[in-house]
C-alpha positions, 0 to 999 in steps of 0.5 A, a space after each residue: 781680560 780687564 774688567 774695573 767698571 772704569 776699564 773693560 775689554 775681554 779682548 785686545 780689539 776694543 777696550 771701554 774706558 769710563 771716567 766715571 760711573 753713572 750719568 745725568 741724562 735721566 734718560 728713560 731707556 737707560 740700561 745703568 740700573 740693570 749694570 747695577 750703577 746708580 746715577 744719583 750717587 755714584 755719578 760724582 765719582 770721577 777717576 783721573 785720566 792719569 790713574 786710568 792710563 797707568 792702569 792702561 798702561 800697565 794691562 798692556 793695551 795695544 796702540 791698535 785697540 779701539 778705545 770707546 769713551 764711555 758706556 756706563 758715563 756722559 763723557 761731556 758731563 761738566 764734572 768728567 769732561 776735563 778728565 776725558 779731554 785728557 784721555 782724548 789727548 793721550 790716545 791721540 798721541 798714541 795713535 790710537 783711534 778712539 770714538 766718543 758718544 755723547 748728548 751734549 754738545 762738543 764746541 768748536 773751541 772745545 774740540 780745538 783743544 785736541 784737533 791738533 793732534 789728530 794724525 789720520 781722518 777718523 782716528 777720532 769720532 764724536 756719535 752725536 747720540 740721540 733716539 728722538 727729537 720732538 720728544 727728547 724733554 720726556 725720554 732724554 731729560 737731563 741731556 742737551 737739547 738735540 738743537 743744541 747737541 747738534 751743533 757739534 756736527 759744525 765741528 767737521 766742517 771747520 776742524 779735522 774731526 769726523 762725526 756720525 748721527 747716532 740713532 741709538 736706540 731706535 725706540 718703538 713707536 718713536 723714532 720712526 716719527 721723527 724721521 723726517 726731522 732726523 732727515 732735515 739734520 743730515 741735510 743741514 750740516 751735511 752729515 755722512 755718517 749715520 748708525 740706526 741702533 738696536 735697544 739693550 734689553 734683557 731678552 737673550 739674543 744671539 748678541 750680547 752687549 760688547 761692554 760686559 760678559 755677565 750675559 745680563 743685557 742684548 741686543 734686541 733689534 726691532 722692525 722699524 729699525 730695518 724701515 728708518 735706514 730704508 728711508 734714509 738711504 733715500 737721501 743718497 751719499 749717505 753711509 747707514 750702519 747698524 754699530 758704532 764699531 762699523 763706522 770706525 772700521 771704515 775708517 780703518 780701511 780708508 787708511 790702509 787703502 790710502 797707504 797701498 
């Protein structure tokens, strides 16, 4: 088991890697505070790529873990992003599969920097994040506009990189407003993928949050979540998953069925 903050995995099936600790997003459902990170001071506090991967390296991760950027940071931060360009890099190299969450936006000459080295379809996925739109101003204040942030879709239609809408967390009495507006993406930029996530909240459920074994945050799914992904599926050639996780191991299979 690992468990720096920067690096965590309690298993050789998935590992969290953060570059720094904190985030800008000041978004109002934000767990950090409850992980015991303080976004005004520790958010400047970036790690080097190279010193985590020789900590990687050196705990042994294996080519076949996933890897998941970020968790307890905004990956695309301008203070972090070289940073996690770089780790991008070098698991791509590995052959590892890797996916990324964010509320920026990823540009297409951003992203020419690493498309190269992509050796199967999935093998890296950017989730476009977002829990609302007509009301991202007041609960996602220092993210990119979903506008804006959505626009890294345009990525898989011109590079080999997969992207996915994540609706996470599914906010009550919120995101089920939007659904049309949510609707009217997927069509724009032909979106495939699509995860209706559940809230991190304190309530104790079966289901403790994959990123720390403190038992101080779980999934606390709602009704609505179960109505957004019916109303969804109505669009047709579209894949609705509840976890991020799900998304990659579809992508797994594809592969293994391409080499059978």
């Amino acid at each position: 088991m690992i468990d720096t903050g920067y690096l965590y995995s309690k298993d050789n099936k998935r590992i969290f890697v953060n570059t720094c600790l904190g985030c800008t997003g000041k978004c109002s459902y934000c767990y950090l505070g409850k992980m015991g990170y303080d976004n005004s001071s520790i958010v400047g506090e970036v790690r080097k790529a190279e010193e985590l991967i020789e900590e990687i390296e050196k705990n042994g991760i294996s080519r076949d873990t996933l890897i998941t950027l970020g968790c307890f940071s905004e990956c695309w931060d301008d203070n972090n992003k070289p940073e996690t360009i770089k780790l991008i890099k070098y698991f791509l190299q590995r052959g590892s599969q890797i996916q990324l969450a964010t509320k920026k936006e990823i540009s297409i000459e951003e992203a020419k920097e690493f498309e190269s080295l992509i050796q199967y379809l999935g093998q890296l996925v950017v989730f476009v994040s977002s829990a609302t739109i007509s009301k991202w101003d007041a609960i996602e204040m220092g993210t990119d506009s979903p506008s804006k942030r959505f626009n890294t879709f345009e990525i898989s239609k011109v590079l080999n990189i997969s992207t996915a809408l994540y609706m996470k967390p599914i906010l009550k009495g919120i995101t089920r407003q939007d659904i049309e507006l949510y609707k009217e993406v997927i069509q724009k930029y032909s979106v495939r993928d699509v995860v209706v996530g559940s809230i991190f909240g304190e309530k104790e459920t079966e289901e403790t949050v994959h990123f720390s074994d403190k038992g101080i945050l779980f999934y606390n799914p709602i009704s609505i979540e179960f109505e957004i992904k019916r109303k969804l599926m109505e669009l047709g050639n579209l894949r609705v998953f509840s976890r991020s996780t799900e998304v990659m191991q579809y992508y797994r299979d594809r592969i293994k069925d391409i080499i059978r």
